[in-house]
C-alpha positions in Angstrom: -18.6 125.0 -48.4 -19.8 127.3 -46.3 -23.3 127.1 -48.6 -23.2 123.8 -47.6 -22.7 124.1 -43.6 -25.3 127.0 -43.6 -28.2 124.1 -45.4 -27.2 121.5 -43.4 -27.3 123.3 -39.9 -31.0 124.7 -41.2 -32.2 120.9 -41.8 -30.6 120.0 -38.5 -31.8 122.7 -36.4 -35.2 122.4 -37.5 -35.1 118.6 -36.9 -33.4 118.7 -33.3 -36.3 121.7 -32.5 -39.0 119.2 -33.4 -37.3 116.5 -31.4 -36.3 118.4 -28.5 -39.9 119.8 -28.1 -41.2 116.3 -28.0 -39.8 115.9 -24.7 -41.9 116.4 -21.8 -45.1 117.7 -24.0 -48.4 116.9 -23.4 -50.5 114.9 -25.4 -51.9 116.2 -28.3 -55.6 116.0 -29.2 -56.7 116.3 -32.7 -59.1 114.7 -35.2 -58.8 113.6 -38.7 -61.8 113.5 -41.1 -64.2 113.8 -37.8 -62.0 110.7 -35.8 -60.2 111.3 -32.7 -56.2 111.0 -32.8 -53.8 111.4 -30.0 -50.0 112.0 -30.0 -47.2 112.4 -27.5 -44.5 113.7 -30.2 -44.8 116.7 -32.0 -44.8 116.4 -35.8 -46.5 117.7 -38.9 -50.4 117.0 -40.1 -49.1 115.2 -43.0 -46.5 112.6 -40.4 -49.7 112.3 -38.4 -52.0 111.3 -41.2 -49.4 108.7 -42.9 -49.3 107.4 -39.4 -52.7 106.9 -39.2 -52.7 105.6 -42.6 -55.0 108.5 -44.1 -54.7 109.6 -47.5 -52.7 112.8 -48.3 -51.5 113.5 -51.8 -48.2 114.8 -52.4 -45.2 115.8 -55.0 -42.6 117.9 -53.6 -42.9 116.1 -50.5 -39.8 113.3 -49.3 -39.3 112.1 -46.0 -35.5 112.4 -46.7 -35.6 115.7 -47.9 -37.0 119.1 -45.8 -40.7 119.6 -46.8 -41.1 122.7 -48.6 -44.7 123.3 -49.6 -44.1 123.8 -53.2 -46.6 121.6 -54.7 -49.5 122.6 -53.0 -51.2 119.2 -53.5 -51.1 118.2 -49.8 -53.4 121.4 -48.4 -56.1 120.4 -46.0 -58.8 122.3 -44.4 -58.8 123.0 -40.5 -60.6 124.3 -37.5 -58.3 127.5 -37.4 -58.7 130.3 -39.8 -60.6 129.2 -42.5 -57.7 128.5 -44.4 -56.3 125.7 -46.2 -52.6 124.8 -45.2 -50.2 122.7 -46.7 -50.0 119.7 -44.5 -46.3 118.4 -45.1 -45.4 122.1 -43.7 -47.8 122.7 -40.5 -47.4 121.2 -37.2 -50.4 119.6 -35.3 -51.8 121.6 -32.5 -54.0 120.7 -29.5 -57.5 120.8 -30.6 -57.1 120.6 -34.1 -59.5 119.5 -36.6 -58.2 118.4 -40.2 -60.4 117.4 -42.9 -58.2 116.1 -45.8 -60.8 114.5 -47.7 -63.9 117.5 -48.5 -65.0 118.8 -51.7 -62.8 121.5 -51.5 -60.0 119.9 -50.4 -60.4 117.2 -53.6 -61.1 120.3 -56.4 -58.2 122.2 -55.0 -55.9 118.9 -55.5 -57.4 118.9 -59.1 -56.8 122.0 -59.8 -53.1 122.0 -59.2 -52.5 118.7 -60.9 -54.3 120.5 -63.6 -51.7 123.5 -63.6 -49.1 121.1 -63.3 -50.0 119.6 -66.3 -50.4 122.5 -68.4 -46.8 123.2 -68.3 -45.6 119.9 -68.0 -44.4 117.5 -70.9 -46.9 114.9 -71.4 -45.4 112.2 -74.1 -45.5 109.5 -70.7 -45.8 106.5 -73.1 -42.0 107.2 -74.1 -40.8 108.4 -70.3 -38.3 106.6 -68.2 -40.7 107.0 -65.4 -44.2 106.0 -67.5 -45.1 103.0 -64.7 -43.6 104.3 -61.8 -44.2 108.2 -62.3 -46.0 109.8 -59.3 -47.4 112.8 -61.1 -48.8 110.1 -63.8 -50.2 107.8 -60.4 -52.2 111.6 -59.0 -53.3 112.0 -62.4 -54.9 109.0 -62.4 -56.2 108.2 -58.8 -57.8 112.3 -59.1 -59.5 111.7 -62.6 -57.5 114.7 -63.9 -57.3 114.9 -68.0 -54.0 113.6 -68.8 -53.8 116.0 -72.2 -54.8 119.0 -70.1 -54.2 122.1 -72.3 -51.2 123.9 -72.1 -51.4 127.1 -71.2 -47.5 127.9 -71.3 -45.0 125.8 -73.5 -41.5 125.9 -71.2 -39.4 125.1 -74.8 -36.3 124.9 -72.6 -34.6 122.6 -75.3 -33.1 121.5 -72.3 -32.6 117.6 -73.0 -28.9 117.2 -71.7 -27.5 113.6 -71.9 -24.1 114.4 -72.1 -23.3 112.0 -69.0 -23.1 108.5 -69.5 -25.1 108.3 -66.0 -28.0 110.9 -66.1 -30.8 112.3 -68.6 -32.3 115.6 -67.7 -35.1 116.7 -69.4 -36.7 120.1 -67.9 -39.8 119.9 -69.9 -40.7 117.6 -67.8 -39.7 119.1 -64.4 -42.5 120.1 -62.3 -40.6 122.4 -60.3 -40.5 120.5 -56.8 -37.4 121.1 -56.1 -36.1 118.1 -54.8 -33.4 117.5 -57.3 -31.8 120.9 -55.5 -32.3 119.6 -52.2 -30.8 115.9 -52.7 -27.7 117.6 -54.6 -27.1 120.6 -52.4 -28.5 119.3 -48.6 -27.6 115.8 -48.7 -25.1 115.6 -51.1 -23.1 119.1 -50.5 -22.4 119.6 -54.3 -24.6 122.3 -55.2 -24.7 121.5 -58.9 -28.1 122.7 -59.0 -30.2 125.2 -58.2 -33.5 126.9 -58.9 -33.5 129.9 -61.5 -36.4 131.9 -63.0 -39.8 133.0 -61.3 -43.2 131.2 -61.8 -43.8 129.3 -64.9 -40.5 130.2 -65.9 -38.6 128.3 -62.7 -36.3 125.6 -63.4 -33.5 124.0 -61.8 -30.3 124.6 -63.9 -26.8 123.6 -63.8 -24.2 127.0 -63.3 -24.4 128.9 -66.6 -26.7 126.7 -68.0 -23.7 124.0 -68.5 -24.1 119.9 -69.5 -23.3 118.1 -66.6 -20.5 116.8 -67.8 -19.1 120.3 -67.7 -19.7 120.9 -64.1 -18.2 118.9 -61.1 -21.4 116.2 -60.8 -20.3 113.2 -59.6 -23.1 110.9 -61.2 -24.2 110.2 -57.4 -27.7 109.7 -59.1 -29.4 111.5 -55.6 -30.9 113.8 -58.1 -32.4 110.8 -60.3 -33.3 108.9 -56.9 -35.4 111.8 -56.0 -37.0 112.9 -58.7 -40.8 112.0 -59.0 -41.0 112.3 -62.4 -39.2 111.8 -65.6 -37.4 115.2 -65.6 -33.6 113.7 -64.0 -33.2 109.8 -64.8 -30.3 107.2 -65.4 -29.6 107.4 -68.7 -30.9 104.0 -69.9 -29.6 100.9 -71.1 -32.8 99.1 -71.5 -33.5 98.7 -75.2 -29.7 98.1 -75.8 -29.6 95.6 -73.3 -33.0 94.0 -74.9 -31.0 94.0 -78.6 -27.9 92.4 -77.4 -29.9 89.7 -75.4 -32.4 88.6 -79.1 -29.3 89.7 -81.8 -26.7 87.9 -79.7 -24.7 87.0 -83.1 -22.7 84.7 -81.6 -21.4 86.2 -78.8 -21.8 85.0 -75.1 -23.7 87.5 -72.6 -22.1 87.8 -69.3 -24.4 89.4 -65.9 -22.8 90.4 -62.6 -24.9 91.4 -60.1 -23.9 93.9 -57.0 -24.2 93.0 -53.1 -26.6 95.9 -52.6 -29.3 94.9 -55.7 -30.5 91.6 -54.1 -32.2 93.1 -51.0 -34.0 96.0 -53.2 -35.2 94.6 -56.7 -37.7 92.7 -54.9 -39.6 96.6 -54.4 -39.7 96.3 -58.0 -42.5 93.6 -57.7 -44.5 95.1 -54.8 -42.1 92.9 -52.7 -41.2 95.0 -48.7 -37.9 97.0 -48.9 -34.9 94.6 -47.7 -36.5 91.5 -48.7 -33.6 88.8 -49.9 -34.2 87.9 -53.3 -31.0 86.7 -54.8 -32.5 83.4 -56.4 -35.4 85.0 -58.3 -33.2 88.0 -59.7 -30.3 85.0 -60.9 -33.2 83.2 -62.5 -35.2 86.1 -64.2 -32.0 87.3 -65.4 -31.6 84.0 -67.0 -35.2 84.3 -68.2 -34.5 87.2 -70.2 -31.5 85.3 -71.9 -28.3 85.5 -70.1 -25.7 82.8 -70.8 -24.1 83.2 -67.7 -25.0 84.7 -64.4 -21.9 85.4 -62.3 -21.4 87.2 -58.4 -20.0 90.9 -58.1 -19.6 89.8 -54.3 -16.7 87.2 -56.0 -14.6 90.2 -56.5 -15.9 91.9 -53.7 -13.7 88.9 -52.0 -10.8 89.7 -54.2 -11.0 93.4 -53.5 -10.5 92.6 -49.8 -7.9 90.2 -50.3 -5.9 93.1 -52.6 -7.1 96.2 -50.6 -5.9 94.8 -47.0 -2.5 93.5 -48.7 -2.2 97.0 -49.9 -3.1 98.1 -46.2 -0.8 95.9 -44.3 1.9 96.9 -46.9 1.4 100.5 -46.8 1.3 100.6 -42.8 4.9 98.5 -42.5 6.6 100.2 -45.1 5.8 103.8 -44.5 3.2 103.6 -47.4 0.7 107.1 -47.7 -1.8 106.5 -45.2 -4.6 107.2 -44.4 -5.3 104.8 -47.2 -9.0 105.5 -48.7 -11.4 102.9 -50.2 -12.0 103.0 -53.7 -14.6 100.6 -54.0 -17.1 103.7 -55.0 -17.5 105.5 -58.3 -19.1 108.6 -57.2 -16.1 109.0 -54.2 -13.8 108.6 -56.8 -15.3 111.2 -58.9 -15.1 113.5 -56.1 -11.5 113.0 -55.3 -10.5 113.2 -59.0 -12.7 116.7 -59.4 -12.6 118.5 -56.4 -9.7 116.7 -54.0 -6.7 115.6 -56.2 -4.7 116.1 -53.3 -5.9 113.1 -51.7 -5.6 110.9 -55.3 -2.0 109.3 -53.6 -4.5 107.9 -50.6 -6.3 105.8 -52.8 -6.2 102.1 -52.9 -5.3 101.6 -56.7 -7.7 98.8 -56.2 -10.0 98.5 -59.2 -13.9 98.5 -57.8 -15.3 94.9 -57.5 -17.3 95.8 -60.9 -14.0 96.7 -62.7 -12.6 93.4 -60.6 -14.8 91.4 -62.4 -14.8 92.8 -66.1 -11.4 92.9 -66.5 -11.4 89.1 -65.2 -14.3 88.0 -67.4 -12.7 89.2 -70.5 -9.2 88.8 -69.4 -9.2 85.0 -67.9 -12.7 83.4 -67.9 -13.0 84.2 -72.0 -9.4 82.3 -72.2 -10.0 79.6 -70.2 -13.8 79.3 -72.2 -11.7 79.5 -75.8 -12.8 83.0 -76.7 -11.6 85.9 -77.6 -12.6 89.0 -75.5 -14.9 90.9 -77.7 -16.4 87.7 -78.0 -18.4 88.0 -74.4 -20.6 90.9 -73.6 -20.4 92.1 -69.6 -23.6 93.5 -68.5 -23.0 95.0 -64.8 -26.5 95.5 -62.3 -25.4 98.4 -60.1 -26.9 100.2 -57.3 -25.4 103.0 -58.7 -25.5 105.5 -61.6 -21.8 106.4 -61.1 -20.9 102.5 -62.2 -22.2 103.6 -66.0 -19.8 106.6 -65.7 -17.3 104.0 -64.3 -17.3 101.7 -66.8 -16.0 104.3 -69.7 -13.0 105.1 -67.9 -9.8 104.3 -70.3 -8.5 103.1 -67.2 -10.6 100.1 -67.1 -10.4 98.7 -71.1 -8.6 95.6 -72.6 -5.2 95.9 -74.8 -7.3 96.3 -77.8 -9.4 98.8 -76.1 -12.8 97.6 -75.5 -14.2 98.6 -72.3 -13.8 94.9 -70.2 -18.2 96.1 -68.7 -20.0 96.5 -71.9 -23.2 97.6 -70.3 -24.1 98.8 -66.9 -27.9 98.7 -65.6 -29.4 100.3 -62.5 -31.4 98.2 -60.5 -34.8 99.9 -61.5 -33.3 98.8 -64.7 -33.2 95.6 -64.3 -36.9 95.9 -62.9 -38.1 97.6 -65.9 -36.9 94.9 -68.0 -38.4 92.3 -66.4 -41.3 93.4 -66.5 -41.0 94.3 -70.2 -40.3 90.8 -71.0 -43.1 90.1 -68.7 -41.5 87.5 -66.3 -43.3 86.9 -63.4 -40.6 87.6 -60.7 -43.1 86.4 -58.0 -43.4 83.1 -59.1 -39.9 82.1 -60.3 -38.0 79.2 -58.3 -34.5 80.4 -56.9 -31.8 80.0 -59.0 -27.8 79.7 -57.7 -24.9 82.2 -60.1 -22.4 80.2 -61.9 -19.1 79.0 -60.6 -16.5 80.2 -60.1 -17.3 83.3 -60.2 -20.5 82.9 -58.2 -18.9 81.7 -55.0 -18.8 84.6 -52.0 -18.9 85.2 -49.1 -21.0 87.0 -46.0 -18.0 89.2 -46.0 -18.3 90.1 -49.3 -22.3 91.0 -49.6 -22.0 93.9 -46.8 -19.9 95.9 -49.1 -23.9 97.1 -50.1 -23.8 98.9 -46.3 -22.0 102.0 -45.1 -18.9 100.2 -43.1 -19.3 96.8 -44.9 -15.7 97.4 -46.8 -14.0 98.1 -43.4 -15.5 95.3 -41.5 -14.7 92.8 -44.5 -11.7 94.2 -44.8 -10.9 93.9 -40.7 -12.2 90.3 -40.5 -9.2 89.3 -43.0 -6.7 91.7 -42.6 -6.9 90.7 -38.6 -7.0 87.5 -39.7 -4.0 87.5 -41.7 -1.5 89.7 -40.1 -2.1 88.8 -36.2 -2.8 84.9 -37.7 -5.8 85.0 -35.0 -9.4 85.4 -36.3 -11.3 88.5 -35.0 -13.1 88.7 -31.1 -16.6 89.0 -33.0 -17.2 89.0 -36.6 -19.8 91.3 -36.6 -18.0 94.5 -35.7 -20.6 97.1 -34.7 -18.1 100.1 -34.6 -18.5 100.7 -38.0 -22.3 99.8 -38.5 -25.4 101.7 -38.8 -26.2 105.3 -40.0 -23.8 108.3 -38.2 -22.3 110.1 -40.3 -18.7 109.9 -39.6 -17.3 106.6 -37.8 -14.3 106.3 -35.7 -12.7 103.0 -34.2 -9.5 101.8 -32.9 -8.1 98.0 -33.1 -5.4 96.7 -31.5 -3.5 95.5 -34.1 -0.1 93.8 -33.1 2.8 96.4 -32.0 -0.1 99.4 -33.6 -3.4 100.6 -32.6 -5.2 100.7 -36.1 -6.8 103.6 -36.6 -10.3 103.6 -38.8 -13.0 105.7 -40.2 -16.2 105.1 -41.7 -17.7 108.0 -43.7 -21.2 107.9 -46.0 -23.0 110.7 -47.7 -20.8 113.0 -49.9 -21.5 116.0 -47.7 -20.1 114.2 -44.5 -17.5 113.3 -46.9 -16.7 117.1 -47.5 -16.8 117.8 -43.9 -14.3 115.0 -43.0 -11.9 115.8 -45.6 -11.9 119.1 -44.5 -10.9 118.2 -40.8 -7.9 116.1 -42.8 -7.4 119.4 -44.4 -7.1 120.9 -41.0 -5.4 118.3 -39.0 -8.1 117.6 -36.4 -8.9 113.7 -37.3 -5.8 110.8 -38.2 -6.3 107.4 -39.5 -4.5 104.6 -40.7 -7.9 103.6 -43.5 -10.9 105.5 -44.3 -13.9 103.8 -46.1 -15.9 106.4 -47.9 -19.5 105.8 -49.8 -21.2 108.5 -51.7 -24.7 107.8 -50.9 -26.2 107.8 -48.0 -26.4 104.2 -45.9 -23.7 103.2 -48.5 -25.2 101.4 -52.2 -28.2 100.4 -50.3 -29.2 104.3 -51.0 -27.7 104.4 -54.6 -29.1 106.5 -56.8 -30.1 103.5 -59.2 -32.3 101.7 -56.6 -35.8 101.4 -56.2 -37.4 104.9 -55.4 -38.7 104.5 -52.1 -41.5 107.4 -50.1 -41.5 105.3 -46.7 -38.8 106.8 -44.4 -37.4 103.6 -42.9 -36.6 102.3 -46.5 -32.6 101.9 -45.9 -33.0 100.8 -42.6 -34.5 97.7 -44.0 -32.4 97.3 -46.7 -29.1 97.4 -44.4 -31.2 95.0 -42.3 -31.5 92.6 -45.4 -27.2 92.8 -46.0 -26.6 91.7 -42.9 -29.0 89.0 -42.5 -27.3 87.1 -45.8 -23.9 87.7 -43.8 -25.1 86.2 -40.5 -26.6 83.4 -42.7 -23.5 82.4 -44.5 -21.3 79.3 -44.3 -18.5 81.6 -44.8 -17.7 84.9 -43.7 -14.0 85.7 -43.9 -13.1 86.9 -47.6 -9.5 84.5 -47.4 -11.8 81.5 -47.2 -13.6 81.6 -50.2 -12.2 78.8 -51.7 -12.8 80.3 -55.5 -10.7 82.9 -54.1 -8.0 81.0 -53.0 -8.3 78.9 -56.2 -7.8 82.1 -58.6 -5.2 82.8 -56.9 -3.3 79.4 -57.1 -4.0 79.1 -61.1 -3.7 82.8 -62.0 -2.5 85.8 -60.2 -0.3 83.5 -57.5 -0.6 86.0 -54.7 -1.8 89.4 -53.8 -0.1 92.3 -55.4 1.7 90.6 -57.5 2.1 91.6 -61.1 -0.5 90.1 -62.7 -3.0 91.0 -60.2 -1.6 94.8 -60.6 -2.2 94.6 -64.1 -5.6 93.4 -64.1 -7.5 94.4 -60.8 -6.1 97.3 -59.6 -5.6 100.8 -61.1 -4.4 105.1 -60.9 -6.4 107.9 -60.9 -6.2 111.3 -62.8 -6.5 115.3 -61.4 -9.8 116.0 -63.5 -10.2 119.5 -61.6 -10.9 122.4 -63.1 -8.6 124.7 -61.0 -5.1 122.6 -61.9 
């Protein structure tokens, strides 16, 4: 942990320097390619150029991540020195003159591509990232020989797919170290880090270990970051592709997340956060679906079970804090690293498992057939939901797992466009009821604090029998960290917390640890800006990518008939014909769950 505080305070200090010196500076002069620039902030030659809108290649460069100046791909030439200086790591000056664009600038960015290619695997026709590879999009744009000799074969044999989430294939690292930074900065895990010199460099797992051996929590960060094929989600594409043409019978079930429909459109060349819910239903009935049905359905049912678990837990002397459990990766974490806390859990089932277990449980009844009659293929955010979907935990009698098949959300891109469906052009199309009908509630569980805010409007709702002051409760919105806000809540001031990004998670459960912080419920995401930033979304190199995205959530909310997860009338219907009330026992058996110490120091 203390690894983790001493990255996170670097990243931080460096930031708030930058900031701080901003204020009260004077205006910077400097040129670009011969024109004049100004700026009143202080920043780096590559922010100023992609502000400008000038051209600077790069690899190991993110703006989530701390630049590093690895790749060398972004040096430019200056007035100062004679030198050329990685861009991404050098800070603009008065007077400064940057060419980016020179002869020598262009053959120096050749000539590292080209060294990056010599050591670099280069079977892209095969790759998860052929398409959206930016090593194979340099190559190209640059001219560089993509079957550039190799001057040194890495021969890791270091294909591990032992997760059900991740592939990680070194041979085709290219050493940028991003992978490191998303899983040790931003994430706190430190499951990776850089070994070897040189050629020879390569990030690796403790003792060389398959994931599954270690304490990853299939966030995905690493996958999300990586610009090439070396980390991806381990693929369900061409078995998705076989059980849609060899159906054999058997009815194919999608469910669709809240978080996919405001980023699949970046997919298609579409702006992050753009609402595309009708074209995704009806090109995943292009490529052959029977049915389409709503994870935000059980995203409503979750709050309906998870705030009657709440209300129950505070009047009864239940163990409280009570934590969310809506998130694989969290759950991971707890399981692996904070077992302690496993009796704080809501034993409700995510909205994916929600929804499964339903399909295959009641909808294949009511439909006349028999549960391995219906496939479930899941679209998630989130590479944790593959992981998530093999749990024992969440199979029917016979022991089939009740989600046959989860897909990412690039995924679901790249098989669209293999079946060559023009996403653009396709007429909206609505999911299929029941099990389509949501609420505005119910699609913010995609946002950091959307599962305390749907869970407030009902819980409030139900237990003081008044509706909320404002529905859209800004306490628990946007992008710190850690979120604290108290309710009055009858006789009790409720207590809440919303935390996002597992290494504000760490911290927070450490000052639990400690006794500094109290609550009555905690919502915790993994990823950063909640499944908005899953690790199975749309890569994304613009820096206000999840801004947009959150942006998208909460416009669907605001433009919903219904908003409270108690008035979704397929809700209240299920409930009347099927599990009669929440928490009762057929709802216990089928939507909620319990949890298991997987740590390694038991």
């Amino acid at each position: 942990m203390l690894n983790l505080f001493v990255k996170q305070k670097s990243f931080l200090q460096t930031s708030l320097l930058r900031s701080l010196s901003s204020v009260g500076t004077k205006s910077i002069k400097f040129t670009i390619n011969n024109k004049k620039y100004e700026s009143n902030t202080a920043k780096t030659i590559l922010e100023a150029c992609r502000e400008n809108d000038i051209y600077v290649p790069t690899l190991c460069y993110h703006p989530m991540l701390e630049p590093v100046g690895k790749c060398r791909l972004c040096l430019v030439e200056t007035n100062q020195g004679g030198k050329m200086v990685p861009a991404c790591v050098t800070d603009l000056r008065d007077g400064l003159e940057i060419t980016t664009n020179s002869p020598r600038v262009v053959n120096s960015v050749k000539s590292n591509l080209g060294l990056i290619l010599a050591t670099h695997n280069q079977e892209c026709t095969s790759c998860e990232a052929n398409g959206r590879c930016e090593l194979q999009d340099l190559v190209y744009r640059y001219g560089v020989e993509d079957k550039f000799p190799k001057i040194f074969e890495k021969s890791h044999n270091m294909v591990d797919s032992s997760s059900p989430s991740l592939i990680r294939d070194m041979d085709k690292c290219v050493l940028c170290n991003r992978c490191v930074q998303a899983c040790s900065l931003l994430q706190g895990m430190d499951i990776l880090s850089m070994t070897g010199r040189g050629v020879h460099a390569i990030p690796k797992t403790a003792f060389d270990s398959p994931i599954t051996e270690t304490e990853c929590i299939n966030c995905g960060a690493c996958s999300f970051y990586c610009p090439v094929g070396a980390i991806s989600e381990h693929s369900a594409v061409r078995r998705t592709l076989d059980v849609l043409e060899n159906k054999n019978g058997k009815i194919v079930v999608f469910q669709t997340a809240p978080a996919t429909r405001v980023a699949i459109s970046e997919e298609f060349g579409m702006e992050p956060g753009d609402v595309s819910t009708g074209k995704m239903v009806a090109a995943i009935r292009k490529l052959g679906a029977d049915m389409v049905f709503d994870t935000n359905f059980t995203a409503d049912l979750t709050i309906m079970e998870e705030g009657s678990e709440l209300l129950d837990r505070v009047a009864n002397g239940g163990v409280l804090p009570m934590f969310t459990s809506c998130c694989p990766g969290w759950i991971n974490m707890v399981e692996k690293l904070y077992p302690e806390f496993i009796p704080n859990l809501s034993s409700c089932r995510s909205p994916q498992g929600m929804l499964g277990s339903i399909i295959k449980n009641y909808w294949a009844e009511k439909m006349g057939m028999k549960p391995e009659d219906v496939v479930v293929v899941s679209v998630m955010p989130c590479t944790a939901k593959k992981d998530e979907a093999r749990r024992d935990e969440l199979k029917t009698e016979s022991g089939l797992p009740e989600t046959d098949i989860v897909l990412t959300t690039r995924e679901l891109g790249r098989l669209i466009k293999l079946k060559k469906i023009s996403f653009l052009s396709l007429e909206d199309s609505k999911y299929n009821n029941p099990l389509g009908e949501s609420t505005g509630a119910a699609v913010i569980f995609g946002n950091t604090g959307g599962v305390m805010e749907a869970a407030l409007r009902t819980a409030y709702e139900i237990a003081l029998e008044k509706p909320m002051p404002t529905l859209n409760y800004t306490p628990v919105r946007g992008f710190e960290g850690i979120k604290e806000a108290k309710i009055p809540f009858g006789e009790i001031e409720l207590k809440v917390a919303v935390v996002h990004q597992a290494s504000n998670i760490r911290n927070y459960l450490q000052k639990i640890k400690d006794g500094e912080v109290s609550h009555h419920f905690v919502e915790f995401m993994i990823c950063k800006g909640g499944c908005i930033g899953g690790g199975g979304e749309p890569k994304s190199l613009t820096s206000d990518y999840l801004e947009r995205r959150m942006k998208g959530i909460y416009t669907i909310d605001e433009k919903q008939t219904v908003r409270k997860s108690h008035e979704n009338q397929a809700v209240k219907q299920i409930y009347e014909q099927f599990f009669k009330k929440p928490l009762s026992h057929k709802s216990h058996k089928l939507l909620h769950t319990h949890y298991k110490n997987r740590s390694k120091k038991k």
